[in-house]
DRENKOL-930917 format. One line per field, with one value per residue (C-alpha): residue number from 1; residue in three letters; x, y, z. Coordinates in Angstrom, 3 decimals, always signed. Example, Ala and Ser with C-alpha at 12.3 -4.5 7.8 and 13.67 -1.06 7.14 Angstrom:
2
k = 1:2
r = ALA:SER
c1 = +12.300:+13.670
c2 = -4.500:-1.060
c3 = +7.800:+7.140
***
This chain:
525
k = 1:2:3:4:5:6:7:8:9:10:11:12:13:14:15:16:17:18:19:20:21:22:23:24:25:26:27:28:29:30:31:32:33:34:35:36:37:38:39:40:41:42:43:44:45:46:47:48:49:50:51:52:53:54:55:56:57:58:59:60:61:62:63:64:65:66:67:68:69:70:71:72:73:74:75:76:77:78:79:80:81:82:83:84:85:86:87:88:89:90:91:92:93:94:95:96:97:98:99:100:101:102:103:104:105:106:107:108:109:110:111:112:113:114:115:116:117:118:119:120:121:122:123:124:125:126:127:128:129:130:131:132:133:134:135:136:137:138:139:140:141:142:143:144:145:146:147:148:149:150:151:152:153:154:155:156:157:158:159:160:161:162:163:164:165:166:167:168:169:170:171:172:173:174:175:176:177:178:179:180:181:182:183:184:185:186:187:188:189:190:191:192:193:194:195:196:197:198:199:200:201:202:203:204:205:206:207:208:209:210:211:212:213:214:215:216:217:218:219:220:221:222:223:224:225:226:227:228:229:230:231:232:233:234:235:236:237:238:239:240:241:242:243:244:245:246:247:248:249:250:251:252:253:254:255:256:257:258:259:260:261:262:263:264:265:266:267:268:269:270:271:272:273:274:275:276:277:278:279:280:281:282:283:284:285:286:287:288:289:290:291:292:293:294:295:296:297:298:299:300:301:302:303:304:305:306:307:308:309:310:311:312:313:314:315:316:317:318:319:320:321:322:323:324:325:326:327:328:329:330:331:332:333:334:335:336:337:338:339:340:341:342:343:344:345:346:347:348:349:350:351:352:353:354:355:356:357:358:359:360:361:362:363:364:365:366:367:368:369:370:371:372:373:374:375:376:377:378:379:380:381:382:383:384:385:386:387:388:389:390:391:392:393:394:395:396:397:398:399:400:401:402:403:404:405:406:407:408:409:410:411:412:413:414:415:416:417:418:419:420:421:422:423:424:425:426:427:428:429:430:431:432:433:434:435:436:437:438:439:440:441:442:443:444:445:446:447:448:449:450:451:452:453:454:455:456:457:458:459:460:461:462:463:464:465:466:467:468:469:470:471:472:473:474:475:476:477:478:479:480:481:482:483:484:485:486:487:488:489:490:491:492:493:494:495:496:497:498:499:500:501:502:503:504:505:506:507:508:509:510:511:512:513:514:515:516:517:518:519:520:521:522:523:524:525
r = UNK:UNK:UNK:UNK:UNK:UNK:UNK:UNK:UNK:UNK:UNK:UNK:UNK:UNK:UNK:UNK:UNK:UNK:UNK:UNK:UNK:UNK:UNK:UNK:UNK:UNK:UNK:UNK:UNK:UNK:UNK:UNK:UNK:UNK:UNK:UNK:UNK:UNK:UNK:UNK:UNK:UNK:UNK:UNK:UNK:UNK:UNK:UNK:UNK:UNK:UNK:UNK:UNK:UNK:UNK:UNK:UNK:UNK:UNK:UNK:UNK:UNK:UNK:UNK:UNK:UNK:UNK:UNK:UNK:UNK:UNK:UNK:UNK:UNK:UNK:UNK:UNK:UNK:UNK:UNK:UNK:UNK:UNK:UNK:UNK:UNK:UNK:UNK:UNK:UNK:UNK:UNK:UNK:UNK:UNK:UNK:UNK:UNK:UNK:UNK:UNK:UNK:UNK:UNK:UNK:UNK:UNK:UNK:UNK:UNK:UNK:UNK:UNK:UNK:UNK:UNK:UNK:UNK:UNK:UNK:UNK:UNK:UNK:UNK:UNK:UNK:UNK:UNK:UNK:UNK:UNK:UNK:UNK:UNK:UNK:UNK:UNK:UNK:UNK:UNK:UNK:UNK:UNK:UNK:UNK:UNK:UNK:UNK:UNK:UNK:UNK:UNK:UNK:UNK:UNK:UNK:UNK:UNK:UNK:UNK:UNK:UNK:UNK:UNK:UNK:UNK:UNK:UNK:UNK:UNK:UNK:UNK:UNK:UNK:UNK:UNK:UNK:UNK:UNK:UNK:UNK:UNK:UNK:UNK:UNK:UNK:UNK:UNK:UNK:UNK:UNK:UNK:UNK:UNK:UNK:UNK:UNK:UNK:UNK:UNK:UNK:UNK:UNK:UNK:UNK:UNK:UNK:UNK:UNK:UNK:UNK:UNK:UNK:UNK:UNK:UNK:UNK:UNK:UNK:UNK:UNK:UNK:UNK:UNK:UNK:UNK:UNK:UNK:UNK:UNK:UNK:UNK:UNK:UNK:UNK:UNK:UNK:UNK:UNK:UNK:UNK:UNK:UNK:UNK:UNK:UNK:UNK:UNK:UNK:UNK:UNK:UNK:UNK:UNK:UNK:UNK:UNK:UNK:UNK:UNK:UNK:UNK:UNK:UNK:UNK:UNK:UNK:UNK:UNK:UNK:UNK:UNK:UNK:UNK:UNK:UNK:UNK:UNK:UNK:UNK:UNK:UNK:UNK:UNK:UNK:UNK:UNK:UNK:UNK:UNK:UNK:UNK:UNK:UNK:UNK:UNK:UNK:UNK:UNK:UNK:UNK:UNK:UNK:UNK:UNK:UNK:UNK:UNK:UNK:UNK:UNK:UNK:UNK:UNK:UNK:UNK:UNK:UNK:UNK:UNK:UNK:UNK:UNK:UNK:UNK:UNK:UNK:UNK:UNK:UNK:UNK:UNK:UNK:UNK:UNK:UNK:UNK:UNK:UNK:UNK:UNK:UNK:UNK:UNK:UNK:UNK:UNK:UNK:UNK:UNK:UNK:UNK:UNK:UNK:UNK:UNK:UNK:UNK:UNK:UNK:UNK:UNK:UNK:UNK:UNK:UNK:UNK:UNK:UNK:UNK:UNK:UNK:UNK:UNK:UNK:UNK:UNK:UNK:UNK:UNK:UNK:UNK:UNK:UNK:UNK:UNK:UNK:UNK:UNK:UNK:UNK:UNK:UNK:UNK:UNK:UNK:UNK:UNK:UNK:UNK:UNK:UNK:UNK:UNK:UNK:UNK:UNK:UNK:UNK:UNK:UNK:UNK:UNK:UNK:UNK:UNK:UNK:UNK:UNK:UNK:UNK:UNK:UNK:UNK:UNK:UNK:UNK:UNK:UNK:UNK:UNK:UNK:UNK:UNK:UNK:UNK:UNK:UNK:UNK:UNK:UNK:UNK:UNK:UNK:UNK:UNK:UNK:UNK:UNK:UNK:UNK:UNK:UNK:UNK:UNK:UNK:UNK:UNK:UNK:UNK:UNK:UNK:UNK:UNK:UNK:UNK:UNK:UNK:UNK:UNK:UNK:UNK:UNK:UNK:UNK:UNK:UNK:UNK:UNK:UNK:UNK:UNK:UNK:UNK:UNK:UNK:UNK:UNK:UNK:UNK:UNK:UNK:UNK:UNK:UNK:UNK:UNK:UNK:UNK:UNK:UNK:UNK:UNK:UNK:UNK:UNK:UNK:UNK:UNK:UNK:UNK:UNK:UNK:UNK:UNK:UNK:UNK:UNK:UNK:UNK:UNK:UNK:UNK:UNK:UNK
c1 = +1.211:-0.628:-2.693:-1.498:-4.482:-6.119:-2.469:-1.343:-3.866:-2.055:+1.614:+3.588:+7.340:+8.902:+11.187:+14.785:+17.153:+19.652:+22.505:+21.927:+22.273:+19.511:+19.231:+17.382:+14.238:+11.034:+12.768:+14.748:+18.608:+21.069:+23.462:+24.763:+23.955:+26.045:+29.417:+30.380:+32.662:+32.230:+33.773:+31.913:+31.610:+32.046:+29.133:+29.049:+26.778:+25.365:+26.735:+23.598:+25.521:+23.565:+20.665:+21.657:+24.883:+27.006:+25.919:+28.649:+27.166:+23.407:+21.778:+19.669:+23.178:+24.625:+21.937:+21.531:+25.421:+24.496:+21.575:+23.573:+27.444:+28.336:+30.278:+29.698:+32.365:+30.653:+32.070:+29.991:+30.689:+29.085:+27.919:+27.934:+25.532:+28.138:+31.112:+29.866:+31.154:+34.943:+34.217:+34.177:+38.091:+39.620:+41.468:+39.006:+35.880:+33.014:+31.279:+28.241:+26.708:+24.317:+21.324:+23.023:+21.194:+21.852:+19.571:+19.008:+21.416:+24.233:+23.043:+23.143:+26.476:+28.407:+26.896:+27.655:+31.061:+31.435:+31.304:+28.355:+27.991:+24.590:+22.710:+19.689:+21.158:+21.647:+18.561:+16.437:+19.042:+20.132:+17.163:+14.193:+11.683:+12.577:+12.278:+8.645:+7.616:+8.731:+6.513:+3.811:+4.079:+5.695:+5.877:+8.922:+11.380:+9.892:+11.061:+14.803:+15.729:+17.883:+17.770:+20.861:+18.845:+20.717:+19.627:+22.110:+20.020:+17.701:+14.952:+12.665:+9.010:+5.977:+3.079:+0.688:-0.122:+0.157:+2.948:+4.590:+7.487:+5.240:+2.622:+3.135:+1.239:-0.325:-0.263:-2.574:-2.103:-5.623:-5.363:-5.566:-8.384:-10.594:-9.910:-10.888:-13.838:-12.405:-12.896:-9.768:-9.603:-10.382:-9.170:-6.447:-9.331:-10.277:-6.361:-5.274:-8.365:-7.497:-3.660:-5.095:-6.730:-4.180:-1.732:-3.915:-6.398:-3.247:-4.793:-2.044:-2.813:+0.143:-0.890:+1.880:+1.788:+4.806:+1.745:+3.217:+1.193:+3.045:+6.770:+8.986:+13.039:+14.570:+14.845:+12.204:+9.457:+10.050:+10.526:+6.975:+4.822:+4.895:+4.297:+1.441:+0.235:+0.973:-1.357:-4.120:-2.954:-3.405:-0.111:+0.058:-1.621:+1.635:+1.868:+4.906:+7.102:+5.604:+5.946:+9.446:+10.680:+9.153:+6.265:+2.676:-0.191:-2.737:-6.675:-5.850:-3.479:-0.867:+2.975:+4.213:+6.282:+5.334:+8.340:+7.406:+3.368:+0.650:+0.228:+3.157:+3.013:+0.091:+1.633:+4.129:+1.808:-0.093:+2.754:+3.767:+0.473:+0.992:+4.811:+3.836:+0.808:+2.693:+0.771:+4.648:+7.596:+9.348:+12.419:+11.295:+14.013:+16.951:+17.123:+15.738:+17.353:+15.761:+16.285:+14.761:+11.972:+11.188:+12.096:+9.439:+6.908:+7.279:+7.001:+3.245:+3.749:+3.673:+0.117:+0.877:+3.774:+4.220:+6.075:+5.947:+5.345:+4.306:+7.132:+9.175:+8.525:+9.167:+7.498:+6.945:+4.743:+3.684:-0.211:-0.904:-1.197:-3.734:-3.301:-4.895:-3.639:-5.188:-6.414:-8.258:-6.968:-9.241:-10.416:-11.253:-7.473:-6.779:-4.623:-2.693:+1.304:+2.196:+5.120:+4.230:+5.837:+9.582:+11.898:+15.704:+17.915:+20.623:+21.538:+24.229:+26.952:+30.338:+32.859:+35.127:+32.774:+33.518:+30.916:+27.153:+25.269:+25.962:+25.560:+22.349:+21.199:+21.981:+19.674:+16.895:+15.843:+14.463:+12.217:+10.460:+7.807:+9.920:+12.461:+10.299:+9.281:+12.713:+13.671:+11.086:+10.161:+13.040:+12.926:+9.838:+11.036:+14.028:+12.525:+8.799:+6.473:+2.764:+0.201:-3.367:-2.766:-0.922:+3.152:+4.191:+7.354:+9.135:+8.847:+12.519:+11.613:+8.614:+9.623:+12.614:+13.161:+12.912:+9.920:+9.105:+10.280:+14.098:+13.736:+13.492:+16.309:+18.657:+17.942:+16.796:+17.290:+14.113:+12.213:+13.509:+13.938:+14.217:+16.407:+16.322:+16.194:+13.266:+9.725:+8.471:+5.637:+1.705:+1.939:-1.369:+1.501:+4.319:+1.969:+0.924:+4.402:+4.595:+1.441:+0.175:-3.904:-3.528:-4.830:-7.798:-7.638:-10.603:-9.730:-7.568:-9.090:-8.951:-10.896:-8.347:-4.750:-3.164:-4.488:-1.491:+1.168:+4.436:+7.723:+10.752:+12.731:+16.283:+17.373:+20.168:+23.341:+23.003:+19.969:+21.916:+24.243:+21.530:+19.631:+22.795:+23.655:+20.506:+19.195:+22.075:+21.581:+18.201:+17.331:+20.059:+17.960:+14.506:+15.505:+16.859:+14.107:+11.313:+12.852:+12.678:+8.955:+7.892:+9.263:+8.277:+11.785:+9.990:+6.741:+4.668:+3.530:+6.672:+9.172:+7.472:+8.304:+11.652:+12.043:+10.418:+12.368:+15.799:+14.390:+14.230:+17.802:+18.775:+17.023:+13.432:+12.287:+15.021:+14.151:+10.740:+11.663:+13.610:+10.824:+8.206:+10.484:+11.475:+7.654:+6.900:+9.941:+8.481:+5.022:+6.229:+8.320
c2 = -7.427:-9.390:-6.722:-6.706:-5.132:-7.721:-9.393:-5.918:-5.969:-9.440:-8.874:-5.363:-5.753:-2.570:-1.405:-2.007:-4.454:-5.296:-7.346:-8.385:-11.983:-14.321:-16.850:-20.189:-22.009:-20.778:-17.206:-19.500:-17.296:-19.797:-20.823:-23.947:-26.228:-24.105:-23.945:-24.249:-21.381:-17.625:-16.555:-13.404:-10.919:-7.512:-5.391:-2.216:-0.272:+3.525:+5.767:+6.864:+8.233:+11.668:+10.021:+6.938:+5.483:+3.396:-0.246:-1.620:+0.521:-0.008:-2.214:-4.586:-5.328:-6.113:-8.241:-10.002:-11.172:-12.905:-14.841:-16.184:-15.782:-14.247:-10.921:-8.080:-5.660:-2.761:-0.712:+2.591:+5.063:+8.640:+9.596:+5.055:+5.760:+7.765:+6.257:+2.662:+1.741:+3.149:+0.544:-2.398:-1.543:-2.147:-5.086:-6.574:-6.563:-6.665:-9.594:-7.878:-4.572:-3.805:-1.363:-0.236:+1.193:-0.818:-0.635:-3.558:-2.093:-2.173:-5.564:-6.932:-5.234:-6.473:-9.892:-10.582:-9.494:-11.824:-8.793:-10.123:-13.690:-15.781:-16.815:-18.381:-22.087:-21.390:-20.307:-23.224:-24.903:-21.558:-18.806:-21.073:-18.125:-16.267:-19.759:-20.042:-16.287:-17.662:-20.400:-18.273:-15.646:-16.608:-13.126:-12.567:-14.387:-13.703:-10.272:-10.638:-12.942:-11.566:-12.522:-14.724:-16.762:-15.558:-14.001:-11.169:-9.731:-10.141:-7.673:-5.986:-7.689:-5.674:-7.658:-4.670:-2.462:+0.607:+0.405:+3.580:+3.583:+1.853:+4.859:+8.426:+10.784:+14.295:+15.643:+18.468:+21.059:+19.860:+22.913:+25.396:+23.434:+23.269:+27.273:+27.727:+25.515:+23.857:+20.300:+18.098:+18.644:+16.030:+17.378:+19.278:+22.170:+21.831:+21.449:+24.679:+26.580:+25.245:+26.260:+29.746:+29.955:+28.854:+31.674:+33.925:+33.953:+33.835:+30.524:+30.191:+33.540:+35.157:+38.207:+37.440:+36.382:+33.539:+30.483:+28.513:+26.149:+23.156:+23.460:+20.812:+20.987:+22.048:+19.633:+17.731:+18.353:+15.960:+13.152:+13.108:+16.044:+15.370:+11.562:+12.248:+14.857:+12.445:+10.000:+12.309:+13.399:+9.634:+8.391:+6.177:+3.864:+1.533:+2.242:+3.768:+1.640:+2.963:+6.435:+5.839:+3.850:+6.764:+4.978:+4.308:+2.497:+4.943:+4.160:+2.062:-0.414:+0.820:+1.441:+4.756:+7.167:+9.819:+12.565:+13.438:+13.375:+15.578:+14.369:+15.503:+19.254:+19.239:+18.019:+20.845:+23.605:+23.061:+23.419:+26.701:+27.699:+27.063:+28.164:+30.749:+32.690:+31.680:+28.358:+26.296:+27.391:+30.249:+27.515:+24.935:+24.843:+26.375:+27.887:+25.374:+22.301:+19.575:+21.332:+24.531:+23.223:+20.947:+24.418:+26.341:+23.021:+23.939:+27.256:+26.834:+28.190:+24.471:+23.806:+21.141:+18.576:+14.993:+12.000:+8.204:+8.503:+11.388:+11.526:+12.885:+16.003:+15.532:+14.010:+17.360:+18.357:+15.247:+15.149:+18.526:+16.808:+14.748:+12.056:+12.604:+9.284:+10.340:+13.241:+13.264:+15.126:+17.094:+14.215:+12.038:+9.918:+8.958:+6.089:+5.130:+6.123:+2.876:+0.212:-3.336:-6.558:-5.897:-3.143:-2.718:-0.945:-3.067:-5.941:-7.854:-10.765:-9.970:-12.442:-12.288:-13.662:-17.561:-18.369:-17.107:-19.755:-18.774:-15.154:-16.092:-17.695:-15.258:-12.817:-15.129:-15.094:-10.948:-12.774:-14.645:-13.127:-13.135:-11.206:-8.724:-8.082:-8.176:-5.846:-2.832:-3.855:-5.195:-6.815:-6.797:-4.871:-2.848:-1.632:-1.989:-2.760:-4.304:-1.668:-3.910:-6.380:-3.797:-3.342:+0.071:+1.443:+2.007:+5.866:+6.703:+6.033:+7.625:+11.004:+11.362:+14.509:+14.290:+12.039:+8.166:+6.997:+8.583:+7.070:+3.657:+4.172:+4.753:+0.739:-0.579:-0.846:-1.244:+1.938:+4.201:+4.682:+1.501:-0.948:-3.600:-7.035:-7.901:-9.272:-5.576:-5.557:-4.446:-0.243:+0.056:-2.231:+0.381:+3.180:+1.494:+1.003:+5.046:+5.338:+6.585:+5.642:+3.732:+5.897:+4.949:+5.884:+7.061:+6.534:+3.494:+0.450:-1.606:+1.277:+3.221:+0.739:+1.138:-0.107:-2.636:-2.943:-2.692:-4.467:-3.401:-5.507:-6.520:-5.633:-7.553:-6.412:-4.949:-2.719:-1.858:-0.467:+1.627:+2.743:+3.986:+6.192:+6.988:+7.560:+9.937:+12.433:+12.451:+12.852:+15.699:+17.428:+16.960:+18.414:+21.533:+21.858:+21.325:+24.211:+25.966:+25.648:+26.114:+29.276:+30.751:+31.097:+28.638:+29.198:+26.000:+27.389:+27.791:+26.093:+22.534:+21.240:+21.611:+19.951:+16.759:+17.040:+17.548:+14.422:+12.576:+13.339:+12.216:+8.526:+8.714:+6.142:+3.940:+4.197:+3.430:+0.696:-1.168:-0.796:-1.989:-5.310:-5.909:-6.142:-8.410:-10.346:-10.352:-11.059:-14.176:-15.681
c3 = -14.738:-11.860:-9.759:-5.985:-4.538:-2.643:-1.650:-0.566:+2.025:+3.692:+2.770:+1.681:+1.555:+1.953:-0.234:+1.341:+1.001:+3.869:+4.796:+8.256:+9.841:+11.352:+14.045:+13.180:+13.263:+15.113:+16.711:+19.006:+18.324:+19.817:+17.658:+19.599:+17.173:+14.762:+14.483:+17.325:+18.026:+19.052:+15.792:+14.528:+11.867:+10.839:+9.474:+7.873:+8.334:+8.050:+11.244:+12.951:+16.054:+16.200:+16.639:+18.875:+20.100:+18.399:+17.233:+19.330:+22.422:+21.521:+24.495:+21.579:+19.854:+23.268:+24.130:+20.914:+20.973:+24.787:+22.981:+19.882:+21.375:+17.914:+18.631:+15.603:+14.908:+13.405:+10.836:+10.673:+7.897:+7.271:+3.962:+3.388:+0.426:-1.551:-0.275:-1.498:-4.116:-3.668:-0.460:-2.814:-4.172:-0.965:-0.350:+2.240:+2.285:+5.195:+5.615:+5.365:+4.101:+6.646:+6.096:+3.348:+0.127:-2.896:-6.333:-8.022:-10.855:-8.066:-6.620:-10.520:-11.449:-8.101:-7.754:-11.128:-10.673:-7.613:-5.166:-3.616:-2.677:-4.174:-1.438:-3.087:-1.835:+1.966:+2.689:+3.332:+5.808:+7.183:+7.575:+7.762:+9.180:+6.157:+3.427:+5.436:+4.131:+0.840:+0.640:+2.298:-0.155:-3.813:-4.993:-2.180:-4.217:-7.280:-6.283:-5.051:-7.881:-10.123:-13.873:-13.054:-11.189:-7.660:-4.548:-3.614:-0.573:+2.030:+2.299:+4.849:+5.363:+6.352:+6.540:+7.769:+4.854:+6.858:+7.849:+8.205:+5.524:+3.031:+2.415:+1.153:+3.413:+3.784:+7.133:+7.610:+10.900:+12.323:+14.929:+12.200:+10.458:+13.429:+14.110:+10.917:+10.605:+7.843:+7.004:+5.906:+1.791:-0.386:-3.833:-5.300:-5.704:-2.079:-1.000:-2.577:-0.517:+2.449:+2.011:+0.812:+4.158:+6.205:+4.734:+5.097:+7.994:+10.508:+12.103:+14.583:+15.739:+16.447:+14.310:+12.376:+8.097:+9.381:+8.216:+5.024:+3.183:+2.434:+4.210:+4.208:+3.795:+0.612:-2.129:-0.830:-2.934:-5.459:-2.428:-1.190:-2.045:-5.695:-5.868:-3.575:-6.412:-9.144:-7.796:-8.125:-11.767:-12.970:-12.685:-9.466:-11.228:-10.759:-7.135:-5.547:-6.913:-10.392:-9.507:-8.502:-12.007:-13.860:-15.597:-14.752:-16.829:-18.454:-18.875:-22.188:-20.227:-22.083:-19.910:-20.185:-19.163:-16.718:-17.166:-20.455:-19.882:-20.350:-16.683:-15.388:-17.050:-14.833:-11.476:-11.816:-13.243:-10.340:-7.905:-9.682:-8.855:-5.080:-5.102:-6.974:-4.696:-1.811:-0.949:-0.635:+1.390:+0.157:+0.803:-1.174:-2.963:-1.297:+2.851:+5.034:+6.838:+8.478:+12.057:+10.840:+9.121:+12.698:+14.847:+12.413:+13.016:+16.794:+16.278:+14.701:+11.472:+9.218:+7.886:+5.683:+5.246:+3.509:+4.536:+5.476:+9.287:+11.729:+13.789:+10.776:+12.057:+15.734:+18.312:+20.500:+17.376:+14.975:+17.179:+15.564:+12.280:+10.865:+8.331:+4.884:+2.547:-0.450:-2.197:-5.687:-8.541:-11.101:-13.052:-9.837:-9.948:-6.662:-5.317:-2.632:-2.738:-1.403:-1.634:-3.822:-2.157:-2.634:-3.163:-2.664:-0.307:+1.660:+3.394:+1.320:+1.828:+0.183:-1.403:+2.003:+4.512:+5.105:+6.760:+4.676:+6.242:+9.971:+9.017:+7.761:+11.201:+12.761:+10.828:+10.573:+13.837:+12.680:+10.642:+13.647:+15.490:+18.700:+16.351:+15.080:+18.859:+20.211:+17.332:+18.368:+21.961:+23.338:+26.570:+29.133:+32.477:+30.590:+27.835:+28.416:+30.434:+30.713:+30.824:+30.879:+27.885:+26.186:+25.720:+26.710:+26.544:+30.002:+30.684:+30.108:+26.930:+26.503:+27.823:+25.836:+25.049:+21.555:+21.824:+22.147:+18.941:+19.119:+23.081:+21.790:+19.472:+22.115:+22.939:+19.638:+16.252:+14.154:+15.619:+13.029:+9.386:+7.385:+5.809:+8.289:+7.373:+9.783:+9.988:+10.724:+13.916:+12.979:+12.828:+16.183:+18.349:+16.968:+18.344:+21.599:+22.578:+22.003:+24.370:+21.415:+19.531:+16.854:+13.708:+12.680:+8.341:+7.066:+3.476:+3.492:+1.612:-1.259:-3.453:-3.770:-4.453:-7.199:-10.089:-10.973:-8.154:-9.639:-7.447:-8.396:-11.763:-11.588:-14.194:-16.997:-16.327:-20.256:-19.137:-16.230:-18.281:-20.373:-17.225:-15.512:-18.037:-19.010:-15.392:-14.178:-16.719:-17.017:-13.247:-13.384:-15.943:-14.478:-11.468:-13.051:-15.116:-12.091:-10.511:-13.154:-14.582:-10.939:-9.826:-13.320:-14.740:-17.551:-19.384:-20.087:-23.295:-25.239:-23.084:-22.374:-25.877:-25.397:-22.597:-23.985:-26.871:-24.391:-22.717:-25.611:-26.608:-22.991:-23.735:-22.881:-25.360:-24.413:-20.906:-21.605:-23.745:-20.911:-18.176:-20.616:-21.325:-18.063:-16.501:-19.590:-18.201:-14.645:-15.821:-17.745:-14.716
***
């Protein structure tokens, strides 16, 4: 497996695939040289109405349609991720899937099936700011390539490493640590001192034992908090991606699997140890929403959270935190949680669109860098302004009520979450345009990347097959079983065994089997 560590640092592809259209050549978005006509398309897409108005009503989608005189109907669905697939039985289809998650299995399954249209042959004519990243950077279609030799998707680019989205994060309540004269924790040891503190020396000072350690909505633990913690137990060694496939490459170079490992019974003994002496949320796993977690953040009582990007938590509260991207484990592990070049998520052409290469121009104009401007800045005078030499967003934006970053969404598209088919914009001109400082990381360098970035494999449509039965089970059965060892209804002395032995039963050999073939695929093409 080729190591991505210095190639990181000039090119991370985050992990979402999209179906979204492109204008052509060098960010110029007219279509008059196309077809000719104002003939448009319909994209479905996720419905993000109760956090910004509908696509039709957005002022960047308006806009975009007087540049290129191609009109979009949107289709917005609730709930798109599990209604997906029941989508592709109807009659007609979209013309495009549009920020839409899709795993590779799904991508493999439906393009193979003629669901999804190839698109490997239009590019060149039809997108050629995304063909240019191509020849820029090999490992991009390396990536998206199926095993069938096709292209089913276009993906999101990040060419900044720290990009938020990219990089698992702690985010530490700085406020507390300076009241308490406490320095920002660089290992697990130091981590679970601080948290012991910060439950227990009442550092918001209300006189009130409300403080929780780490605190994020239910269910997320597994999400953030415990990749983070796996990197320091010697398992991000395959980067995020790694992490997220379930395997990661021990100090013998050898693949394995990290559900079943020695590693892992240590990841979650040592959250039992913080769930269990109150050092997590009492609601880890059950009682807390997004909204009340955020309410309790503004309330004072959060000390420690993880996540992608600050404003997660809301942007009336996200300068109380300070960034902390790694933290070493008891042995010294420590690597970054971060994305390798390409990953999956949704932006795909279906069977009844008759026109790909048009809705291909029109997308490839997100891959210029007047695109990726456009696409987060929008236009000078309406939705920012000059401030010195720097682009500043116009102050209806910035005091939005639920902060800068939801302000711009009411205008723009790629300004939150992810799954955009874009050229995303450096992460210091993202936090400019908040009238924000750029964060200046401390412990962000080539020291501490993973080992051997993995990118995501698609897979045959045979080990499709095997992973989707073997996947949906198993995950059902870690999850039971994480709750379980770490609220203590599980003992690790007589009850691990079992588990690995359940596991087994399940398919964990098989599963290993498949990952360890399909990298020696990838390493071979």
């Amino acid at each position: 497996m080729k190591k991505w560590k210095t190639s990181l640092l000039g090119l991370t592809l985050s992990a979402v695939v999209l179906v979204t259209l492109s204008a052509c050549g060098s960010g110029n978005a007219s279509t008059d040289e196309k077809s000719g006509d104002s003939k448009g398309f319909t994209l479905l897409s996720p419905d993000h109405s109760a956090d910004h108005p509908k696509n039709k009503d957005l002022w960047m989608w308006k806009e975009y349609e007087k540049k290129t005189g191609v009109p979009i109907t949107w289709q917005e669905t609730k709930d798109i991720n599990e209604k997906k697939n029941l989508l592709l039985s109807e009659s007609q289809l979209p013309d495009a899937f549009y920020q839409v998650y899709w795993t590779s299995d799904e991508l493999v399954k439906y393009g193979g099936q003629g669901m999804f249209q190839p698109i490997e042959d239009l590019i060149e004519k039809h997108a050629p700011n995304f063909n240019k990243l191509m020849e820029e950077h090999p490992e991009i279609r390396k990536s998206i390539t199926a095993p069938d030799g096709h292209i089913y998707f276009l993906p999101e680019l990040s060419i900044d490493p720290q990009i938020m989205g990219l990089t698992f994060r702690y985010y530490i309540n700085q406020e507390w640590l300076d009241k308490l004269g406490l320095e920002k924790p660089r290992t697990t040891e130091e981590l679970k001192e601080v948290l012991t503190q910060f439950v227990t020396k009442d550092p918001n000072g209300n006189g009130k034992a409300d403080e929780q350690g780490w605190y994020m909505n239910s269910g997320e633990l597994p999400n953030s908090f415990e990749k983070l913690l796996m990197a320091a137990y010697g398992m991000g060694t395959g980067g995020r991606t790694g992490i997220e496939s379930s395997v990661y490459y021990e100090k013998d170079g050898s693949m394995q699997l990290t559900l079943n490992s020695d590693r892992m019974k240590d990841v979650w003994k040592y959250e039992a140890d913080l769930y269990q002496n109150g050092l997590m949320s009492k609601n880890t796993f059950a009682g807390a929403d997004g909204d009340k977690w955020r309410a309790d953040a503004a309330n004072n009582t959060v000390g420690l959270w993880t996540w992608v990007s600050p404003e997660f938590i809301g942007g009336s509260v996200q300068e109380k935190y300070t960034p902390i991207n790694i933290i070493a484990g008891p042995e010294g592990d420590k690597s970054l949680v971060i994305n390798g070049p390409v990953g999956t998520s949704g932006l795909v052409i279906t069977k009844d669109c008759k026109d790909p290469g048009k809705l291909l121009e029109w997308t490839d104009y997100w891959y210029s860098q007047e695109g990726s401007d456009f696409g987060y800045l929008g236009e000078e005078g309406v939705t920012y302004h000059k401030v010195g030499d720097k682009n500043v967003y116009v102050d209806k934006i910035l005091n939005y009520d639920k902060g800068a970053q939801l302000g711009a969404y009411q205008y723009l598209d790629n300004v939150y979450g992810g799954g955009y088919p874009y050229l995303n914009p450096n992460q210091a001109n993202r936090d400019i345009a908040q009238g924000l400082e750029p964060i200046k990381y401390d412990d962000f360098n080539e020291d501490v990347m993973p080992e051997k970035m993995l990118s995501p494999v698609m897979p045959t449509p045979e080990e499709s097959g095997q992973l989707s039965t073997i996947m949906t089970d198993m995950n059902n059965y870690v999850e039971q079983s994480r709750v379980k060892f770490v609220t203590g209804e599980w003992n690790f002395t007589s009850d691990w065994d079992k588990y690995v032995k359940q596991l087994k039963k399940i398919g964990s050999e098989k599963l290993l089997e498949i990952r360890r073939t399909q990298y020696e695929r990838y390493d071979k093409e």
